[in-house]
C-alpha positions as CSV (number, residue, x, y, z in Angstrom):
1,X,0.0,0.0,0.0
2,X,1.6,3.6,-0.7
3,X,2.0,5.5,1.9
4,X,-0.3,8.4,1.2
5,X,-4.3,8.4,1.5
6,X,-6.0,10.7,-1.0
7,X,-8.2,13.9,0.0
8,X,-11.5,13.4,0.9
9,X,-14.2,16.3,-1.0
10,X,-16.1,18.1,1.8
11,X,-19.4,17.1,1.9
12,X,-20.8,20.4,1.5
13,X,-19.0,21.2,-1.6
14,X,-20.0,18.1,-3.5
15,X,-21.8,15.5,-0.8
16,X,-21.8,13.0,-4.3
17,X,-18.1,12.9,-4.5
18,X,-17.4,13.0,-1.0
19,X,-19.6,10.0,-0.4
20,X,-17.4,7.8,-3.0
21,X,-14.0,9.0,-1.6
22,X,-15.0,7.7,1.8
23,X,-15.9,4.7,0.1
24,X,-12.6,4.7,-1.8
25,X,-10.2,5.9,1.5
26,X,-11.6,3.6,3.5
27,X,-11.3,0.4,1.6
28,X,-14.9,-0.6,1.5
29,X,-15.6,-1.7,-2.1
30,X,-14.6,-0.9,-5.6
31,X,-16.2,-1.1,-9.2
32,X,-16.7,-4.7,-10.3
33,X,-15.3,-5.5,-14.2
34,X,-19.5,-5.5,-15.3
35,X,-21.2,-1.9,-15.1
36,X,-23.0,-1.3,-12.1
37,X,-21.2,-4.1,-10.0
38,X,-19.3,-3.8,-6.5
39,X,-16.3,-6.0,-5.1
40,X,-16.6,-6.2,-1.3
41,X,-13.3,-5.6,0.2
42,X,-12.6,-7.3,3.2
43,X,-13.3,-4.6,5.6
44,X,-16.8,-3.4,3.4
45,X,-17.7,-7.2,3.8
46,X,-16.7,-7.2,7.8
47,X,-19.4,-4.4,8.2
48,X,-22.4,-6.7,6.1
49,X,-20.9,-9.4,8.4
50,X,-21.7,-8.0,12.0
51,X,-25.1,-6.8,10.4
52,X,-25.9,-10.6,9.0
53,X,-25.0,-11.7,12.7
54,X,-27.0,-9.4,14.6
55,X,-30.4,-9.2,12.2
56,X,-30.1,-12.8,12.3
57,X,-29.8,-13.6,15.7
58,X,-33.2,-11.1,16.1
59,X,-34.5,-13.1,13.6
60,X,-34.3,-16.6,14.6
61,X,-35.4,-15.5,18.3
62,X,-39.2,-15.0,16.3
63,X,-38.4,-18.9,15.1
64,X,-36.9,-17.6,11.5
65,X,-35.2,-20.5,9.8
66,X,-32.1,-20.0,7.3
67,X,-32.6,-21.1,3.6
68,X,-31.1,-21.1,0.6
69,X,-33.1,-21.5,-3.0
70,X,-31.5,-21.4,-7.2
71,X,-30.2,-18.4,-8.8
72,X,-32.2,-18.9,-11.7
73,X,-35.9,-18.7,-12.2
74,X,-38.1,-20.2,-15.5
75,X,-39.8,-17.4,-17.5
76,X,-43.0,-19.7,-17.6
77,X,-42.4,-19.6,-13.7
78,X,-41.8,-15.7,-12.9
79,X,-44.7,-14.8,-15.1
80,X,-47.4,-16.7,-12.8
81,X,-47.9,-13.0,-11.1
82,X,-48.7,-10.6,-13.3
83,X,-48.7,-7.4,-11.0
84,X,-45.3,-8.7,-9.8
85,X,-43.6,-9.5,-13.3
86,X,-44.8,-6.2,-14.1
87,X,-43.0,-4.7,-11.0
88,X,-39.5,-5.7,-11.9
89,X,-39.8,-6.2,-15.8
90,X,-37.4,-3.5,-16.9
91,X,-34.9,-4.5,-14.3
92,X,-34.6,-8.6,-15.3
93,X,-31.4,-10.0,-16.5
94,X,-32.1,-12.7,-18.7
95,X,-30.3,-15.8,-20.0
96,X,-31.1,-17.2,-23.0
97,X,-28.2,-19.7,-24.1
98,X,-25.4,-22.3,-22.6
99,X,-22.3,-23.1,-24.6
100,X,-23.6,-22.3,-28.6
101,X,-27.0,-23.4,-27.3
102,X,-30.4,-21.4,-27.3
103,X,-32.4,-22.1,-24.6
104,X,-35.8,-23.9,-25.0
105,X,-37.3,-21.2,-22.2
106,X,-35.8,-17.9,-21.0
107,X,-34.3,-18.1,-17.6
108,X,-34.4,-14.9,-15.3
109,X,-31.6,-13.6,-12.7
110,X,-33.5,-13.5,-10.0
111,X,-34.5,-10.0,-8.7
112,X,-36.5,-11.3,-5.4
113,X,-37.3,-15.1,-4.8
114,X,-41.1,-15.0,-4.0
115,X,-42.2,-16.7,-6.8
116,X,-39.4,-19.8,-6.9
117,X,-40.5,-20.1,-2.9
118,X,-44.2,-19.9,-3.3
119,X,-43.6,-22.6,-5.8
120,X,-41.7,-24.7,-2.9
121,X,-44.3,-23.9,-0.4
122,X,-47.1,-25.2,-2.9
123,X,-45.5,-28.6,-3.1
124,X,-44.2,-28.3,0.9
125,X,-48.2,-27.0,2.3
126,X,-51.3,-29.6,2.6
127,X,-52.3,-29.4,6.2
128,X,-52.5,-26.3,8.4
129,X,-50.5,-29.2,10.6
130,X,-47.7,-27.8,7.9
131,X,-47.8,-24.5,9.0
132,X,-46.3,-21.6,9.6
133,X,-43.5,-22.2,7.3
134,X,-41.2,-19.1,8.2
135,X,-37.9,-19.1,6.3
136,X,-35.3,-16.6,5.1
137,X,-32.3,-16.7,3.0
138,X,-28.6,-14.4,2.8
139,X,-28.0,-14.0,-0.8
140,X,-27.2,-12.0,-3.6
141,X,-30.0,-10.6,-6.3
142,X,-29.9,-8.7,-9.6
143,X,-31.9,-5.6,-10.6
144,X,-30.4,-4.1,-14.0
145,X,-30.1,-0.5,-12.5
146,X,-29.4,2.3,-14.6
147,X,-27.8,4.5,-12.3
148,X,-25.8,3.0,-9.8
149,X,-23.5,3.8,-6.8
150,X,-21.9,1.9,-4.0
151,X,-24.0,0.2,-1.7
152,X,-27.0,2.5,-2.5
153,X,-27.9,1.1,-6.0
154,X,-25.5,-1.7,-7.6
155,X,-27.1,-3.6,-10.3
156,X,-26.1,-6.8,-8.0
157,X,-26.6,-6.5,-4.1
158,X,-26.7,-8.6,-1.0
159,X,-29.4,-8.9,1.4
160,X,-31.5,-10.4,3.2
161,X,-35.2,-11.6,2.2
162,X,-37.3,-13.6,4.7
163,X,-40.7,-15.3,3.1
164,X,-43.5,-16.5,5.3
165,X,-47.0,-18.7,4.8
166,X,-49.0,-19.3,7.2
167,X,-52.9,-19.9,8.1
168,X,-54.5,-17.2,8.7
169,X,-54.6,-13.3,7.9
170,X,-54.1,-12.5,11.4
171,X,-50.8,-14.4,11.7
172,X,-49.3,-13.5,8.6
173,X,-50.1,-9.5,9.9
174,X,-48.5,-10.0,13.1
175,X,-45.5,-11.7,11.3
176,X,-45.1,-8.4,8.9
177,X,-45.3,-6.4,12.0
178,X,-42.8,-7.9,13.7
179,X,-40.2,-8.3,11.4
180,X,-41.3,-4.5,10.9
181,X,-40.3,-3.8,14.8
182,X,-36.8,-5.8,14.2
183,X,-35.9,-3.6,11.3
184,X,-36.6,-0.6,13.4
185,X,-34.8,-2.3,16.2
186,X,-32.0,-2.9,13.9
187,X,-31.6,0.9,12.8
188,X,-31.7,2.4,15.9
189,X,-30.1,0.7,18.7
190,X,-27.1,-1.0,16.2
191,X,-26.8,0.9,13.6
192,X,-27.7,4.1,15.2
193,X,-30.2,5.6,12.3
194,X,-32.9,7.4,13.8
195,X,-35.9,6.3,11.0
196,X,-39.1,7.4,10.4
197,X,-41.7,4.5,10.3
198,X,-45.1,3.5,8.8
199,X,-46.7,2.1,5.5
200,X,-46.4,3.0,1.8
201,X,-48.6,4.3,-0.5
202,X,-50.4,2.6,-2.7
203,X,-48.1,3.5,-5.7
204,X,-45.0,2.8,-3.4
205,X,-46.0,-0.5,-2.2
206,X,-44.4,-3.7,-3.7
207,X,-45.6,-5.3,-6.4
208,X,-48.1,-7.9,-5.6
209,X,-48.7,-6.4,-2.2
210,X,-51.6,-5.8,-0.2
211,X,-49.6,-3.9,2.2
212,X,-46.0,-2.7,2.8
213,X,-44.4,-1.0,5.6
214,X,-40.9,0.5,5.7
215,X,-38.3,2.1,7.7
216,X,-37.1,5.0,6.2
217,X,-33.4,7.3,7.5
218,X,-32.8,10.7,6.3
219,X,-29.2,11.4,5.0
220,X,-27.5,14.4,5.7
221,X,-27.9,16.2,2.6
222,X,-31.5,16.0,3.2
223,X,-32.1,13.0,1.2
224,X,-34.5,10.2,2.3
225,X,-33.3,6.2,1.9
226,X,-35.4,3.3,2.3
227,X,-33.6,1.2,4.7
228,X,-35.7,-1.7,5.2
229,X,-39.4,-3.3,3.9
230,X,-41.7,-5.7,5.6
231,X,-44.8,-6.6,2.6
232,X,-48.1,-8.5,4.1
233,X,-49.5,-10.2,0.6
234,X,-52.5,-11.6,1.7
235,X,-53.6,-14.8,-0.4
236,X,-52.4,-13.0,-3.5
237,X,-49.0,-15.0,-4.1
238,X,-51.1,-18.2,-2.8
239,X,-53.5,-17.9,-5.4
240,X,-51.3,-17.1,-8.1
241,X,-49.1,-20.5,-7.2
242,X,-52.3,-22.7,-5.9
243,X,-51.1,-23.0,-2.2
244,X,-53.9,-24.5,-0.2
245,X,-54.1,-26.4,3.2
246,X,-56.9,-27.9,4.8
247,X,-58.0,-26.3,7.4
248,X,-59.0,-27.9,11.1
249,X,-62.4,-28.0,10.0
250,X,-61.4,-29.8,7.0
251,X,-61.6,-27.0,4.2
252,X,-59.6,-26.8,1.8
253,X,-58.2,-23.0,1.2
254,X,-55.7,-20.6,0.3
255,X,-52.9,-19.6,2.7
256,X,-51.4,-16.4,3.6
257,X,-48.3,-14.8,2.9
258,X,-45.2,-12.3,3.5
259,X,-42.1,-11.3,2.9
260,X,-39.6,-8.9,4.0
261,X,-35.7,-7.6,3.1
262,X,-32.7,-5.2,4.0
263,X,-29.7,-5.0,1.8
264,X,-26.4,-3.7,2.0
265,X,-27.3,-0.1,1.5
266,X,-27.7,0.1,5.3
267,X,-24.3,0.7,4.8
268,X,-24.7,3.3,2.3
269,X,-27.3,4.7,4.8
270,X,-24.5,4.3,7.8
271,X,-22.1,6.0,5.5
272,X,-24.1,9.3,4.6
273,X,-25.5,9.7,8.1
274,X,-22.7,9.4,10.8
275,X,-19.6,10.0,8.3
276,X,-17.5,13.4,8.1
277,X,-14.6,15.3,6.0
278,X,-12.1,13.0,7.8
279,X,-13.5,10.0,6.8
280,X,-15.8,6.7,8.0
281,X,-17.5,7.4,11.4
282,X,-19.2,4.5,12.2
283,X,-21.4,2.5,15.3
284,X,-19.1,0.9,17.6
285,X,-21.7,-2.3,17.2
286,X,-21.0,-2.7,13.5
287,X,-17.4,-1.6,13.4
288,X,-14.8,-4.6,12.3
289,X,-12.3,-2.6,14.5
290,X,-13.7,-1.5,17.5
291,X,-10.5,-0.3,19.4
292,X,-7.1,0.2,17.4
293,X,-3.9,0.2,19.4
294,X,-1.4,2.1,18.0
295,X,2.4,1.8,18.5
296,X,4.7,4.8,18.4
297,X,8.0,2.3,18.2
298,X,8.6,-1.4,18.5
299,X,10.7,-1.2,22.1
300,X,10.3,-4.0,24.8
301,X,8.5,-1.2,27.1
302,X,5.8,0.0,24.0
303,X,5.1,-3.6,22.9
304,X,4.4,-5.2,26.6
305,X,1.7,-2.6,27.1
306,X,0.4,-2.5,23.8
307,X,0.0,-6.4,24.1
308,X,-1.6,-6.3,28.0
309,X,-3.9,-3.6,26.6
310,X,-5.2,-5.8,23.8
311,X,-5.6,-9.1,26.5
312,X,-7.5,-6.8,28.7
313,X,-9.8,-5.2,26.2
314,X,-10.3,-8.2,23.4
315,X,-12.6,-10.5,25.6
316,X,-15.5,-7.3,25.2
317,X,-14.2,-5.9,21.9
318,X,-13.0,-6.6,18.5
319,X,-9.4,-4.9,19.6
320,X,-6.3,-4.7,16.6
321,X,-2.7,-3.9,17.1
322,X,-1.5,-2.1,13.6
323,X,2.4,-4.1,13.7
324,X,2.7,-3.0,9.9
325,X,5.9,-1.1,9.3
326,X,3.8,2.2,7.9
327,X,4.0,5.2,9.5
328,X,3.0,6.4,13.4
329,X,1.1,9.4,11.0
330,X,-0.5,6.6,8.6
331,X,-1.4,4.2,10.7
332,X,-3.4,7.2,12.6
333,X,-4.9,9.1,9.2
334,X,-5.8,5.2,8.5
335,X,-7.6,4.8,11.7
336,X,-10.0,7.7,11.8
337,X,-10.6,7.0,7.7
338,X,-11.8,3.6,8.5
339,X,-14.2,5.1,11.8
340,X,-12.7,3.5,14.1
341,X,-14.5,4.5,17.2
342,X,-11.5,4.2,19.9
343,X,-7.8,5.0,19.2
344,X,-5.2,4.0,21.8
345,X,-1.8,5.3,20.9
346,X,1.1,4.0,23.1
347,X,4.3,5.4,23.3
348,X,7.5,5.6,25.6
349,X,7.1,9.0,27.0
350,X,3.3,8.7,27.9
351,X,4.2,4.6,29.3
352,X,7.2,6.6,31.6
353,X,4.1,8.6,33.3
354,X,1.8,5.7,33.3
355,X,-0.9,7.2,31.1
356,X,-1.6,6.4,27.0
357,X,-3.4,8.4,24.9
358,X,-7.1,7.3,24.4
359,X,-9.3,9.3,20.9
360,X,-12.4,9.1,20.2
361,X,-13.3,9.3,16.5
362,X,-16.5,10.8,16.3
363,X,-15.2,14.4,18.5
364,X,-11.2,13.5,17.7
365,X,-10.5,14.2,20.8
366,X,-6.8,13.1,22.5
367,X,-6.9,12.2,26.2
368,X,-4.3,11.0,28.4
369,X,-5.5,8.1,30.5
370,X,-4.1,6.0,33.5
371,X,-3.2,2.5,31.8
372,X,-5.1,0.9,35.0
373,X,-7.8,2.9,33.7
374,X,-8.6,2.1,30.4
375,X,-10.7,-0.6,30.3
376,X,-13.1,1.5,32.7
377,X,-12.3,4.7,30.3
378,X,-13.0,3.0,26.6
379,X,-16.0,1.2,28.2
380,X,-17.5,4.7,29.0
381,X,-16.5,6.1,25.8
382,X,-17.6,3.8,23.7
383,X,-21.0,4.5,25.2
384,X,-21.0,8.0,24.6
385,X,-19.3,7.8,21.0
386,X,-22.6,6.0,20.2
387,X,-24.6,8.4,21.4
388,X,-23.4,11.2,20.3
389,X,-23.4,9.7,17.2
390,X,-27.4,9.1,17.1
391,X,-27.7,12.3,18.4
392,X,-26.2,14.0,15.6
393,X,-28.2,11.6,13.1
394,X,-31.1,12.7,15.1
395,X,-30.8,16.4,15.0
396,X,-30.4,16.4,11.4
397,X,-33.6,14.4,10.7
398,X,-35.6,16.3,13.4
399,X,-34.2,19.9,11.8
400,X,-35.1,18.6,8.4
401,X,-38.8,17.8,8.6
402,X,-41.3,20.3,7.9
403,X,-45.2,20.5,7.5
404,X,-47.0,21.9,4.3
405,X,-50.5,22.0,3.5
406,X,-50.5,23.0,-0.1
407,X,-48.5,22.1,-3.1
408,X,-47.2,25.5,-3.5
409,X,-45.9,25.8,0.5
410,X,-44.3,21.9,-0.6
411,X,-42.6,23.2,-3.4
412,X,-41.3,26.2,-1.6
413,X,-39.4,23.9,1.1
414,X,-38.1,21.9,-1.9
415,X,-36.7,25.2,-3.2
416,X,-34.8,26.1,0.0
417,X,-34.4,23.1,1.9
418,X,-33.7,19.3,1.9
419,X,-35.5,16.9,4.1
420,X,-38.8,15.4,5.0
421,X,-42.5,17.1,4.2
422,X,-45.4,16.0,6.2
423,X,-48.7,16.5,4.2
424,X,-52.2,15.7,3.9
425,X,-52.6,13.3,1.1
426,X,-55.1,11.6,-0.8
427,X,-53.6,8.4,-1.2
428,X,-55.0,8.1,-5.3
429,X,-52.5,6.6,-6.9
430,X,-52.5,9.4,-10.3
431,X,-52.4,12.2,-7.7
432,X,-49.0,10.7,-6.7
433,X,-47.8,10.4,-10.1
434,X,-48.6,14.0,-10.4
435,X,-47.0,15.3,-7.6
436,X,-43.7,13.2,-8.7
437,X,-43.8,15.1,-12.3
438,X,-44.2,18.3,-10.3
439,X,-41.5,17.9,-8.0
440,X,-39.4,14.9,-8.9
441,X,-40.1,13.7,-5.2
442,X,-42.4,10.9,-4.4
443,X,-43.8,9.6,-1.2
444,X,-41.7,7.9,1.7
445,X,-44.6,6.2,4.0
446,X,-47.5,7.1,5.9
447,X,-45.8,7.3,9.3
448,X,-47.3,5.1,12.3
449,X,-46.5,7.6,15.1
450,X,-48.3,10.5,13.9
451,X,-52.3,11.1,14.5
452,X,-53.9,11.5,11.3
453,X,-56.7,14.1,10.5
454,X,-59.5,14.4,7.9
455,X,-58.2,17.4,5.7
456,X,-58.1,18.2,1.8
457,X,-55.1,16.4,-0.4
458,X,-51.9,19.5,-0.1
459,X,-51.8,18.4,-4.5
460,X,-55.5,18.0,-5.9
461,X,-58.0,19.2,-2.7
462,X,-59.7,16.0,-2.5
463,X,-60.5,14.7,1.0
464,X,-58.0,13.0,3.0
465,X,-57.8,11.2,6.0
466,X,-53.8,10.6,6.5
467,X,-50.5,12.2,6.9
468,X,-47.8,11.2,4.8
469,X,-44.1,11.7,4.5
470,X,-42.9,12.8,0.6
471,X,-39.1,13.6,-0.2
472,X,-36.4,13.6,-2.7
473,X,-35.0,10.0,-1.9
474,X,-31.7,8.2,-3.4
């Protein structure tokens, strides 16, 4: 590796490119050899990692079992739905030939897995005795983006996407919700996104939906991200793939539904809401590195507290001694680059008065600390470098959402401001697409923690009887 890390762009001078340099500088991904695809470098992938680990553990405490199901899905197959075929049409990669062979049938990429696991759950379903049936798989998908960018949009992506059946409405709804309170869960106590919650429009629903609910984090240019998606189908997918059970009454009839994803642009979402012009800031829960111990010089003295440090600290946290022969100044600039949350530098001057010098990465602060002491110092620090991390996150989102009641007092915050608009909205799915030609913005979700109010639509004046979020979103 040279020796040198390249400028970062503030992110008020171009909040675009400084998003990819802190990709770059950091050494979380690069551009893959096909337009629109990432490499995951090792510490990128560490991140998705302690994510998997932690959503998954949430998940199999609700009796989630991990899956895995083909690539490749029959044209014949993926067409059985037509609402949800025509949901992701423009975005299927297709193959059509092996070796100098055509292909009797077209074979789809798969963009979401619901209809090669409803087919499973057809053959797998003849007794409510067979159900629930509550499964999820870690894998990769393909949507042929146009415009792509690092975590946020890639035309290939990792994530997460859970499918349920089970034999009732009311189970299926209570199995949406809760995966719905995990994602929130998720966001805000690991990865420290303060989100807005609630369900989408009918335009901004999933394809073949009855109802979707998301969580959705505001960057810090203003911009809104869908983080996360729980969808309650209903019998829809059921019928469309003839999934019936008896029942305990002995009738026969159709079963019910769900499904439910996050991907890796959580850490696109991470990136653009905690980061800085220095670098990667991120949640000490997520962090590969959670405490870096930095040598000033290889001595006898230097390395025998360096090395108690690390057997003290590593049975809490993910501890790492940088014994590269770069630079004291490197090794440092590298640290705060990659966020990592606690910095311990340890050198022969500060070991002669018993102290070392303890950072925090989120205020870059240097403190002198008591090597009995650390444990109890980083342990306190850690805490509050989390916090104030949320907290920052969370004064951004609150100073960011406004109120309008027309379309004109909506298009005058999108003029001179960036964030979240809370208005009274009909709901009709042509008024929405009219709004989004107006404005280029589009609904985020109606929020759940709000009290709605019969008023007129802010866009056409009809009557309405909700609240709803709209933004410019990535």
């Amino acid at each position: 590796m040279a020796q040198k890390l390249e400028k970062i762009t503030q992110r008020d001078e171009d909040f675009s490119k400084w998003y990819t340099d802190v990709v770059k500088n950091a050494g979380l991904a690069d551009y893959g050899p096909v337009k629109g695809t990432m490499i995951f470098k090792p510490y990128g992938y560490a991140i998705w990692e302690n994510i998997m680990k932690i959503a998954d553990k949430m998940f199999k405490e609700v009796n989630v079992e991990n899956v895995y199901f083909p690539l490749l899905i029959p044209a014949s197959l993926f067409n059985k739905e037509k609402e949800h075929i025509e949901g992701f049409a423009p975005e299927l990669a297709t193959v059509t030939k092996v070796g100098d062979k055509s292909l009797g049938e077209e074979l789809y990429i798969r963009p979401t897995s619901e209809v090669l696991i409803c087919t499973h759950f057809a053959k797998e379903v003849k007794s409510y005795r067979d159900l629930p049936l509550i499964y999820n798989q870690w894998t990769n998908v393909m949507r042929w983006e146009k415009t792509t960018r690092p975590f946020l949009r890639t035309s290939e992506f990792l994530w997460q996407e859970g499918h349920t059946i089970h034999s009732t409405p009311k189970e299926a709804k209570e199995m949406t919700l809760t995966i719905f309170e995990i994602y929130k869960k998720l966001a805000n106590d690991f990865l420290l996104l303060p989100v807005i919650s609630g369900r989408k429009t009918e335009k901004e629903k999933f394809a073949g939906a009855k109802e979707t609910y998301s969580i959705e984090a505001l960057m810090y240019d203003g911009q809104a991200l869908q983080s996360g998606t729980s969808h309650y189908f209903g019998d829809n997918f059921a019928k469309a793939f003839n999934i019936k059970f008896q029942n305990k009454e002995q009738k026969e009839e159709y079963a019910y539904s769900t499904s439910w994803g996050v991907s890796t642009r959580l850490i696109g979402a991470i990136i653009m809401s905690h980061s800085d012009d220095q670098g990667l800031v991120l949640p000490s829960k997520i962090a590969p590195i959670q405490i870096q111990i930095i040598n000033i010089n290889e001595s006898d003295d230097v390395l025998e507290i360096s090395n108690q440090l690390k057997n003290d600290l590593k049975n809490d946290f993910r501890v790492f001694v940088d014994n590269t022969d770069k630079s004291f100044g490197y090794k440092i600039s590298e640290a705060e680059i990659k966020g990592v949350p606690i910095r311990i530098e340890v050198g022969p001057r500060d070991i002669a008065n018993g102290v070392v010098t303890i950072s925090r990465r989120d205020i870059r602060n240097k403190e002198q600390v008591k090597i009995n002491e650390v444990k109890e110092y980083v342990n306190k620090q850690i805490l509050e470098h989390d916090k104030n991390i949320f907290n920052i996150a969370l004064n951004n989102l609150n100073s960011r959402t406004f109120k309008a009641n027309t379309i004109e007092e909506y298009q005058e915050i999108l003029e001179n401001k960036q964030g979240l608009v809370l208005v009274p909205f009909c709901g009709d799915i042509d008024c929405e697409n009219d709004i989004k030609e107006k404005t280029q913005t589009n609904s985020r979700c109606i929020p759940d923690n709000v009290e709605h109010k019969k008023s007129k639509c802010f866009n056409c004046k009809r009557d309405s009887d909700k609240l709803v979020y709209f933004a410019r979103a990535y």
